[in-house]
C-alpha angles and dihedrals in degrees: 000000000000132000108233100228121228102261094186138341121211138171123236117256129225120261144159133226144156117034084335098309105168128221157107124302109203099176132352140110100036139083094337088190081076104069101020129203092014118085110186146356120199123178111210104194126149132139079204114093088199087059101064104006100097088061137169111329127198107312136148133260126187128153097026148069121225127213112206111181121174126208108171124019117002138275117220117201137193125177133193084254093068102250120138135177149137124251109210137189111310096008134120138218120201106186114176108200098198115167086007136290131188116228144181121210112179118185123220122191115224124237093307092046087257123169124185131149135117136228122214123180118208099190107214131231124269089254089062106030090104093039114131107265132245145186135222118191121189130201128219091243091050092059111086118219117206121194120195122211090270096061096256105153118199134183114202103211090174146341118034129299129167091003097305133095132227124250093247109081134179101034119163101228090039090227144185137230139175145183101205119192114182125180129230132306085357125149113213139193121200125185117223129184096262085218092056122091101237138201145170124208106196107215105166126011129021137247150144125262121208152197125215092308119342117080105214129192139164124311110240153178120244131169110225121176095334094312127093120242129212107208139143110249119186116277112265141188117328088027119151105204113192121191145213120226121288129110097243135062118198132198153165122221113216133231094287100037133254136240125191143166106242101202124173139162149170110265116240103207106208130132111264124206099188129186120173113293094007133066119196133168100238134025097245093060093052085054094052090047093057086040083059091045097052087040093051087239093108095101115065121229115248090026120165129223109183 
């Protein structure tokens, strides 16, 4: 067995999409070899209905699946296929957009004007990027949550963990994703596949996570006795871990807890040419799909959204 060690540690940066929809960016637009064969995070998170109301209007989707997993209020979606539905708390939605698709996803808060999900692309390989789309959506009750002796709470979301599998099935990049809740003061150990690219978001807590023996955290700024210290603090909310190989990730959770997404993947290793809401593998691809889009011909005939 081998500790993965932590290879960077980042903080999610403030961004706005949609029709002015405000919220934290924790990986995307960028190198996408880092984090293949993820895309994007983003961290939609506001107490403010003007801040994310005016959500994610139509808009189109081709070469990617997107993850949407609330946590607060509710996200109603339409697409151009018909298909309609409501994504409560604790409930994902896998949509694989395939050939293309064009979408709506409008947020609600819920009776404090609360608003928390989060939106994960998994780009597919060039063998799947046309194929007909489809939706999974997943309801609260239909995600298992395991909790080991020590109080250590999971949600498989998808893949296998602890001997059971999570409701979304037939993904491209088999992936998995957690949603990992750890008391206080708790030090955890998670196995990972060692051939999967892995990462934690920290959303609620704080904690270090190690390798086989040094905790690091992130390196921070901090004003003692007039004079300004460079040291390394536990990682806290809005917090992107990346690791090294290994099969095992190891943390400790810190005196409030501590709560985090584990995602990994295999990495698909193709060439992307990405612009915006499609992901192709080469540019002239990308170029045909918004051809399509501007022609009326991005949606394929007989597509299937469910």
């Amino acid at each position: 067995m081998t500790f993965r060690p932590v290879t960077s540690l980042s903080q999610a940066q403030p961004t706005l999409e949609g029709a002015g929809v405000h919220l934290h960016r924790a990986f995307g637009f960028n190198d996408p070899e880092l984090s293949d064969p993820f895309l994007l995070l983003d961290d939609f998170r506001n107490d403010a209905p003007h801040l994310y109301e005016k959500g994610f209007p139509w808009h189109p989707h081709r070469g990617i699946e997107t993850i949407t997993y609330v946590l607060e209020g509710t996200v109603e979606h339409s697409d151009s296929l018909g298909n309609t539905g409501r994504l409560g708390p604790g409930s994902v939605q896998w949509m694989t957009a395939g050939s293309g698709i064009l979408h709506q996803e409008m947020p609600q808060g819920n009776a404090r004007g609360q608003m928390h999900g989060f939106q994960l692309w998994a780009n597919l390989p060039s063998s799947l990027k046309m194929t007909a789309p489809r939706y999974q959506d997943i309801g609260q009750s239909d995600i298992e949550t395991m909790v080991d002796d020590d109080g250590t709470s999971v949600r498989i979301i998808t893949g296998k963990f602890w001997g059971k599998t999570g409701p979304v099935d037939g993904v491209a990049a088999d992936p998995l994703f957690l949603d990992v809740s750890i008391p206080p003061n708790t030090r955890k150990v998670l196995p990972v596949d060692t051939y999967a690219n892995a990462m934690a978001y920290i959303f609620a807590g704080a904690g270090k996570f190690r390798d086989a023996s040094t905790p690091m955290g992130i390196k921070v700024e901090k004003e003692f006795a007039g004079q300004e210290l460079h040291l390394r603090d536990m990682s806290g909310d809005r917090t992107l871990v990346r690791f090294g190989t290994g099969d095992q990730i190891e943390v400790q959770a810190g005196p409030e807890g501590m709560r985090f997404l584990l995602i990994s993947g295999k990495p698909i290793k193709e060439p992307v040419a990405w612009h915006g809401p499609v992901v192709m593998n080469t540019r002239a691809e990308l170029q045909q799909a918004f051809r399509e889009l501007n022609e009326g011909s991005f949606i394929k005939t007989g597509a299937s959204g469910l």
